[in-house]
C-alpha positions in Angstrom: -29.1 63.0 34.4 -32.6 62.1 33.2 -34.6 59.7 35.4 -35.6 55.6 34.4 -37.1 53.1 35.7 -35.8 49.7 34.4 -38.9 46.9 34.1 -37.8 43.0 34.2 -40.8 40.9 33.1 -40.9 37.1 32.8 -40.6 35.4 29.0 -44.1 34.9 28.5 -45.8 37.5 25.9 -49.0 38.1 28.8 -46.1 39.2 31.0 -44.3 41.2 28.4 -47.7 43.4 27.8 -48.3 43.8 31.3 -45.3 45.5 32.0 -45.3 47.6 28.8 -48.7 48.9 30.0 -46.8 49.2 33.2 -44.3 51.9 31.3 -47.2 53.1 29.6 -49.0 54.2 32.7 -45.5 55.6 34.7 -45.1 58.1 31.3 -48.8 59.3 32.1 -47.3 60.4 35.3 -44.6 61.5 34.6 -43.4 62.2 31.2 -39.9 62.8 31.5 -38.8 59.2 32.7 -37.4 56.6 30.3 -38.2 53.5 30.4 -36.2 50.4 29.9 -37.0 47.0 29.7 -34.6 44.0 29.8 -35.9 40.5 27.4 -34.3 37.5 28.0 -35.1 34.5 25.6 -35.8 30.8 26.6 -35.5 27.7 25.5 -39.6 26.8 24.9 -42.2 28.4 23.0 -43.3 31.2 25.3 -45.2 32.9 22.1 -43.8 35.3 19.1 -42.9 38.6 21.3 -40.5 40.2 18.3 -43.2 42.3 16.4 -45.0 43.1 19.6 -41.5 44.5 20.6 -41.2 46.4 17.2 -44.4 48.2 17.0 -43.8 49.2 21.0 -40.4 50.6 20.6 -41.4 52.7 16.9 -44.5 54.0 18.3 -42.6 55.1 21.9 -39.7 56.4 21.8 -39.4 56.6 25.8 -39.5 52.9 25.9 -36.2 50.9 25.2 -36.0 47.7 24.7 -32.8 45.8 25.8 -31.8 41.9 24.9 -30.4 40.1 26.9 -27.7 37.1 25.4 -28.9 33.9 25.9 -27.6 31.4 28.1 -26.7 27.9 28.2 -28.9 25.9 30.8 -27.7 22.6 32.3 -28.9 19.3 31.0 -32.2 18.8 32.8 -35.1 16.3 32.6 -37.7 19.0 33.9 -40.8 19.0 32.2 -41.7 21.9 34.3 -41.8 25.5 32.3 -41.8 27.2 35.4 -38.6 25.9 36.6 -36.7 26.4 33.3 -37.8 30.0 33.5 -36.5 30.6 37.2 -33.3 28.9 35.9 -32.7 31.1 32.7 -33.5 34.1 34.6 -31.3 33.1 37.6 -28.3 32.5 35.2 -28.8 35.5 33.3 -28.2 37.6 36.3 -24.5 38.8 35.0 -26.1 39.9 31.7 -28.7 42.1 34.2 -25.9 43.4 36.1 -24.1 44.7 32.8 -27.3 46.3 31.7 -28.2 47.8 34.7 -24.3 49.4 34.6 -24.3 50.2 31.1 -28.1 52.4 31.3 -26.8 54.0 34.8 -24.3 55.7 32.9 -27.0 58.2 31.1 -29.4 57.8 33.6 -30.4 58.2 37.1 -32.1 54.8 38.0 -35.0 54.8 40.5 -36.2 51.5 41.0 -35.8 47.4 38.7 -39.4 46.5 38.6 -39.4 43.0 38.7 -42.2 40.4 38.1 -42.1 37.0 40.5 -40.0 34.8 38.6 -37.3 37.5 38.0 -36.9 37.8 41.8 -33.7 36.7 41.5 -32.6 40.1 39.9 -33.3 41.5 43.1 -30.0 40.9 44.7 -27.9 42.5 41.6 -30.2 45.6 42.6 -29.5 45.4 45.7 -25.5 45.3 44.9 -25.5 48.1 42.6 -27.7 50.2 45.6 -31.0 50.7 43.0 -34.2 49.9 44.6 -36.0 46.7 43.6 -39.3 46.6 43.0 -42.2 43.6 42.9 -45.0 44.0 40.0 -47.6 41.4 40.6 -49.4 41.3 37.1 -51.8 38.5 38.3 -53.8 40.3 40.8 -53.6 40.9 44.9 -55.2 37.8 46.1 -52.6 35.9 44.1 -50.1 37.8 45.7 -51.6 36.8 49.1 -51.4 33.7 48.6 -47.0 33.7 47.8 -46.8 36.1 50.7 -48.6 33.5 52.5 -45.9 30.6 50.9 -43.6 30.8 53.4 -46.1 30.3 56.6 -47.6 27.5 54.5 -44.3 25.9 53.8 -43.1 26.1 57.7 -46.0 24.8 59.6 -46.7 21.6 57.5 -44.0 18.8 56.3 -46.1 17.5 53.8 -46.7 18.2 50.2 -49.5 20.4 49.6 -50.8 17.4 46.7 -51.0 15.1 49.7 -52.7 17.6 52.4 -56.0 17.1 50.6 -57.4 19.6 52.9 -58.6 23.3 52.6 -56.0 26.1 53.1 -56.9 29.2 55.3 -54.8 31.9 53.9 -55.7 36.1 55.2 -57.8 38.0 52.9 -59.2 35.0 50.8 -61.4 32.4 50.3 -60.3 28.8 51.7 -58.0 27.1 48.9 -58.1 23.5 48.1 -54.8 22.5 48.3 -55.4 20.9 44.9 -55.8 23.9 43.3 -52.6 25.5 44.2 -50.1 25.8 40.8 -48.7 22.9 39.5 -45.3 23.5 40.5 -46.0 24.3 44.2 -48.0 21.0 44.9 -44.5 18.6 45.4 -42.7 20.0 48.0 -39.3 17.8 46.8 -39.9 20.0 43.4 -37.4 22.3 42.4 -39.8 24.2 41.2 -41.2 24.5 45.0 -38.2 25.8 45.9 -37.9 28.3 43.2 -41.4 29.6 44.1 -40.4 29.4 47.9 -37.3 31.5 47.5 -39.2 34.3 45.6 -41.6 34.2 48.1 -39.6 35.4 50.3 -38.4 38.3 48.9 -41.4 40.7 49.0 -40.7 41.8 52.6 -37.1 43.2 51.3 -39.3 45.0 48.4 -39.1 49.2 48.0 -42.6 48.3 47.1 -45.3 45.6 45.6 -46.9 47.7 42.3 -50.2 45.5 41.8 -52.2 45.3 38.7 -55.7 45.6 40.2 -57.7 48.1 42.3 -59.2 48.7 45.6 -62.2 47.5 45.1 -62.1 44.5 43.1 -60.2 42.6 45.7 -61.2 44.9 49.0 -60.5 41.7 51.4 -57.1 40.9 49.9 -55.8 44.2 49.5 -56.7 45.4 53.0 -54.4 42.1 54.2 -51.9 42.9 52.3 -51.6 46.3 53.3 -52.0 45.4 56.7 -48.9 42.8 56.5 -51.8 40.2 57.8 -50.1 37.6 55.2 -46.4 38.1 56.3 -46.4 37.6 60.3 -43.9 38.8 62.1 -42.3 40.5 58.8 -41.9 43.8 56.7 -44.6 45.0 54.7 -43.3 47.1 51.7 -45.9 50.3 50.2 -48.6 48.5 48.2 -49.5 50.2 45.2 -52.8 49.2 43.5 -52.3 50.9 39.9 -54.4 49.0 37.7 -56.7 48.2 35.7 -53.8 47.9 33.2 -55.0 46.7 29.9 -53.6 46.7 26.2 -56.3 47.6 23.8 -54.8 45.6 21.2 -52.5 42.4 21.3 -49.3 41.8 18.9 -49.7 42.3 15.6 -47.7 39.4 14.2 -49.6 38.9 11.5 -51.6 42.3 10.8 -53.5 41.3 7.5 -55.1 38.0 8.7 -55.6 39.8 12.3 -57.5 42.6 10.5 -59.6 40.1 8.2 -60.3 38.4 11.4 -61.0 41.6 13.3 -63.6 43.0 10.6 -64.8 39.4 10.2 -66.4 39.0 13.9 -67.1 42.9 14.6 -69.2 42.8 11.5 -71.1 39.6 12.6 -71.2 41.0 16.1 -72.9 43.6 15.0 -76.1 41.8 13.4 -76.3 39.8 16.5 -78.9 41.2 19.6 -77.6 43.3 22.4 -76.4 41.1 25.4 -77.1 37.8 23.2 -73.5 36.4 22.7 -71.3 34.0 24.0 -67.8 34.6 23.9 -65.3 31.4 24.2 -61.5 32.6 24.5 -58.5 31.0 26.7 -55.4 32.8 26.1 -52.5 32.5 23.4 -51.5 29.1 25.4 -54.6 27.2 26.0 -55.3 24.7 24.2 -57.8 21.4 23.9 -57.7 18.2 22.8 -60.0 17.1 19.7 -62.0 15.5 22.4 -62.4 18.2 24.5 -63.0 20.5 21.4 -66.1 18.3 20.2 -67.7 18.4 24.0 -67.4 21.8 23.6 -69.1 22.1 20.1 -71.8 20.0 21.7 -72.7 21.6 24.5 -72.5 24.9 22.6 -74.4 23.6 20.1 -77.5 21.8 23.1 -77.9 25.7 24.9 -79.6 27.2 22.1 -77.4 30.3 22.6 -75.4 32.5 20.5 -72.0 32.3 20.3 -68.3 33.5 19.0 -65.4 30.7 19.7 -62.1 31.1 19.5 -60.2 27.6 18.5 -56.7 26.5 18.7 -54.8 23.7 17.3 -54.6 20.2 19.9 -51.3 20.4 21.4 -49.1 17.7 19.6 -48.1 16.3 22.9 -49.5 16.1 26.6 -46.3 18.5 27.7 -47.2 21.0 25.7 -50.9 21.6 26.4 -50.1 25.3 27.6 -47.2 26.1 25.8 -47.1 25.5 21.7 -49.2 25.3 19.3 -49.4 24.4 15.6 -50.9 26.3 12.5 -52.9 25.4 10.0 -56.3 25.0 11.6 -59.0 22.2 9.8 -62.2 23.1 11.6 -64.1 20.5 9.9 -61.6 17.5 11.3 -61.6 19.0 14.8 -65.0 19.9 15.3 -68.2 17.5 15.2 -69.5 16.7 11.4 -71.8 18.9 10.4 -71.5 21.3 13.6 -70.2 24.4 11.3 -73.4 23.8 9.1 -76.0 23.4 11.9 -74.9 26.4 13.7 -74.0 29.0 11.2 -77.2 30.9 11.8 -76.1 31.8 15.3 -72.7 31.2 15.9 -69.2 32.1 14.5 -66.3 30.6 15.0 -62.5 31.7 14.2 -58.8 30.4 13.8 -56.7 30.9 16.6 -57.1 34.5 17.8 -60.0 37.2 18.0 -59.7 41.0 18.8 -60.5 39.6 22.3 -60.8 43.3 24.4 -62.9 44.5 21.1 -65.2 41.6 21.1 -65.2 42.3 24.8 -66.7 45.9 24.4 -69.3 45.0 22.0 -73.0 45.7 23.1 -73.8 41.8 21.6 -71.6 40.0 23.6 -73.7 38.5 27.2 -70.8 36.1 28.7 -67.1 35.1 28.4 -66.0 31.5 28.7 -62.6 32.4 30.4 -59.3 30.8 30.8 -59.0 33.2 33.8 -56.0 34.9 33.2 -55.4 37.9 34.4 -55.0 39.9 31.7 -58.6 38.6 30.4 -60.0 38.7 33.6 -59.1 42.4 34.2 -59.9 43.0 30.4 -63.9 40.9 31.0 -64.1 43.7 34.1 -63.7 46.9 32.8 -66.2 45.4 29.6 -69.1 44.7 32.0 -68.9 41.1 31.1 -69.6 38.7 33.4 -67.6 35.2 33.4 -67.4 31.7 33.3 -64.3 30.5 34.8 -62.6 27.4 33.0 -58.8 28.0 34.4 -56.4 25.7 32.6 -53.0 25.9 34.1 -50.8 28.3 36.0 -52.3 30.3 38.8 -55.6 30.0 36.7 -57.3 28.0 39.2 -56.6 30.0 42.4 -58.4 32.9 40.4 -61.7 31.0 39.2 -61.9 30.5 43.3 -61.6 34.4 43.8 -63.8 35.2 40.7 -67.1 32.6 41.8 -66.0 33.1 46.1 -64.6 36.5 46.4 -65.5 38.6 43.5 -68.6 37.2 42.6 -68.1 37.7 38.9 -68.6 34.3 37.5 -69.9 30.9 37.6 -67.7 27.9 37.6 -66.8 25.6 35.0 -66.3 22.2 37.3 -64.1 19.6 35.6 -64.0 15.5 36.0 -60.5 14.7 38.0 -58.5 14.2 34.7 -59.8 18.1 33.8 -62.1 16.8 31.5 -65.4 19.0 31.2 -68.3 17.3 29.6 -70.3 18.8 27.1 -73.5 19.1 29.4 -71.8 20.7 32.1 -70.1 23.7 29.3 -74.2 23.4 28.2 -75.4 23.9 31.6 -73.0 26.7 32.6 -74.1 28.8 29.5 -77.7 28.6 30.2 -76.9 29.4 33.3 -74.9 32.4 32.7 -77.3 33.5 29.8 -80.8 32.6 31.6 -81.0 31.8 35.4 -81.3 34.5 38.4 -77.7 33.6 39.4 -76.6 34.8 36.1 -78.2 37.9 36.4 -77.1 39.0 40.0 -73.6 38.1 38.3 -74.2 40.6 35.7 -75.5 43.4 37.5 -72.6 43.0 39.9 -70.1 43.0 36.3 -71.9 46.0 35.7 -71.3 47.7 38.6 -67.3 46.6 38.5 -66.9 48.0 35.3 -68.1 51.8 36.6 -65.4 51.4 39.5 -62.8 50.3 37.7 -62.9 53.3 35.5 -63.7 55.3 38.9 -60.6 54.1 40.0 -59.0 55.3 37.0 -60.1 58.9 37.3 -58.8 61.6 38.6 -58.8 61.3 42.5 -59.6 57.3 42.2 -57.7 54.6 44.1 -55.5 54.0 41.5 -54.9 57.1 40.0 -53.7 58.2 43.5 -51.7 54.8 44.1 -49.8 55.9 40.4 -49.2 59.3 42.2 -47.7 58.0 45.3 -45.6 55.3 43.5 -44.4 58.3 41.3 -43.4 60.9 44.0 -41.5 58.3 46.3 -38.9 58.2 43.2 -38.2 62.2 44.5 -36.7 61.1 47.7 -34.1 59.1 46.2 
């Protein structure tokens, strides 16, 4: 029978790429495999994955695409994402198990690749004797810090929002407890839990596949293959494949993403070499009107260049990260008269940008930064160096790695409430674009971007990693 690998990724559209780029790169190796990957559907916005879906599956053929039916959560008054997606993914376990039946009738299955909050999938794997997988698509020191969870969770009783201390995990900088994710920080959460449980399921993994390389995160990756971060436990092969990057996002709604892509390439390329200032955070982030006009400000007091990226406000304080709403009046959301003032040296655009383009052009100097992986990684292999603004998720954790670790940014520091004024976003331009710190932080983006594609190359960490991964799957 032919050979597959079936890929399990999270709702989320960032997740969904990653793991498409994940069957992208296996097919590299080794051509013959199919690739299947299971979509479940939840009940909150998690952004339009349907045409992403449709151009993947017409464009190749050895990727299949394979919904899920939805399922019918309990009442709940969670206001948590996180938690509704453990639960929809925990209930839709049967569904899983029919899939994984109904594809292991054509095919020889060598591994479910799951992402961390599809752990649960694990133990229908584990029934039906195919080996489960982890794909960490948020980097190795995140992954240190869930293998670390468990030791966390055992040798304190309190709540990590009420330690108020630093936490000294292997392999990484020291955490503010603060900083950890949202759902993490209440240890009577259910959403603790769910993270807790998952936690503890990468000693049981066939192996961890990470989307990073050697050496962007040295430290981390040498305690994780070391098991330094799970004492006394199992540590599973660690496979550091990446960078993984799309070169182009969802195309659900090609002829205003083309006007927009021709729009800002073309006024990209008037601008001087290095001069730009790129402001981008991700399909989910959004701002309030007053944090968009502290922005504009600041922007606006810098002097510098600039290309911006702005969303919609959120209509409601839960759904800062998660919706959004069309129809974008620049004019009401933005300071009167900023547009005017600033159109000789800044552009800005409606909701998206051609972000790993914009990225890659010669004009662009810095990238204000959600810190999400996927931009992260993409800001990397550019040569761009960052300023970190993490607004929810895991975000936070990797401004800490980016300023600490990697050295690859400066820090965008927020009031408690996560309000940044307009001169600290003024002051953190200038001194990406002007001061010695900002320099020594592009040189060293420089010199990441060469060995990320060094680790791509033939013989290169992760080109090796792929090959390893790849030739376990003949022992089966």
């Amino acid at each position: 029978m032919e050979e597959a690998i079936v890929l399990y990724p999270s709702p989320p559209i960032g997740h969904l790429i990653s793991m498409v780029e994940l069957g992208k790169l296996l097919l590299t190796q080794r051509p013959s495999l199919s690739i299947h990957i299971l979509i479940t559907s939840v009940p909150y916005d998690s952004g339009s994955t349907a045409p992403y879906i449709a151009n993947v599956a017409a464009t190749i053929p050895s990727i299949k695409f394979h919904h899920l039916p939805p399922v019918t959560l309990p009442s709940t008054k969670t206001t948590h994402y996180e938690e509704l997606t453990f639960e929809v993914l925990r209930l839709s376990n049967p569904h899983v198990r029919e899939q994984l039946l109904s594809i292991s009738k054509n095919y020889t299955i060598h591994g479910l690749v799951v992402d961390f909050f599809c752990c649960a999938a694990l133990n229908v794997a584990k029934e039906l004797n195919i080996p489960g997988y982890h794909f960490s698509s948020s980097g190795a020191g995140i992954l240190v810090v869930f293998h670390y969870f468990p030791t966390i969770h055992n040798t304190t009783t309190k709540s990590l929002k009420d330690l108020k201390s630093l936490l000294h995990i292997p392999g990484v900088p020291p955490i503010p407890s603060s900083d950890m994710p949202i759902p993490v920080l209440d240890r009577d959460d259910k959403s603790y839990e769910n993270f807790l449980d998952s936690s503890r399921t990468f000693p049981e993994s066939a192996g961890i596949v990470v989307n990073t390389f050697a050496s962007l995160e040295a430290r981390a990756v040498k305690t994780l293959s070391e098991g330094l971060c799970v004492p006394n436990n199992r540590t599973p092969p660690i496979y550091c494949i990446g960078p993984l990057i799309a070169t182009e996002g969802p195309k659900d709604d090609a002829g205003t993403r083309n006007g927009t892509t021709l729009e800002c390439l073309k006024w990209l390329d008037s601008q001087p070499v290095g001069s730009v200032v790129f402001l981008c955070f991700g399909s989910l982030g959004l701002f309030s009107k007053e944090q968009l006009r502290e922005i504009a400000f600041g922007l606006e007091r810098s002097g510098h260049r600039f290309l911006w990226v702005v969303r919609n406000p959120p209509s409601d304080k839960k759904s800062v990260a998660h919706s959004a709403r069309p129809n974008i009046d620049l004019d009401s959301l933005l300071p009167e008269g900023f547009l005017d003032r600033t159109k000789e040296r800044g552009l800005v655009l409606k909701s998206w940008a051609p972000q790993v383009a914009v990225l890659n052009h010669p004009s662009v100097g810095g990238f204000v930064s959600h810190c999400g992986w996927n931009s992260v990684l993409e800001a990397v292999c550019a040569g761009v160096p960052l300023v970190a603004w993490p607004l929810y998720a895991e975000q936070r954790l990797n401004r800490i790695f980016l300023v600490e670790e990697m050295k690859l940014a400066l820090p965008m520091n927020e009031s408690d409430n996560g309000f940044v004024s307009s001169a600290e976003v003024e002051e953190r331009v200038l001194g990406l674009m002007e001061s010695e710190e900002g320099k020594l932080i592009r040189e060293r983006a420089i010199a990441m971007k060469i060995a990320a594609q060094a680790a791509l190359n033939e013989g290169g960490s992760s080109r090796v990693a792929l090959s390893q991964l790849v030739e376990s799957w003949k022992d089966k």
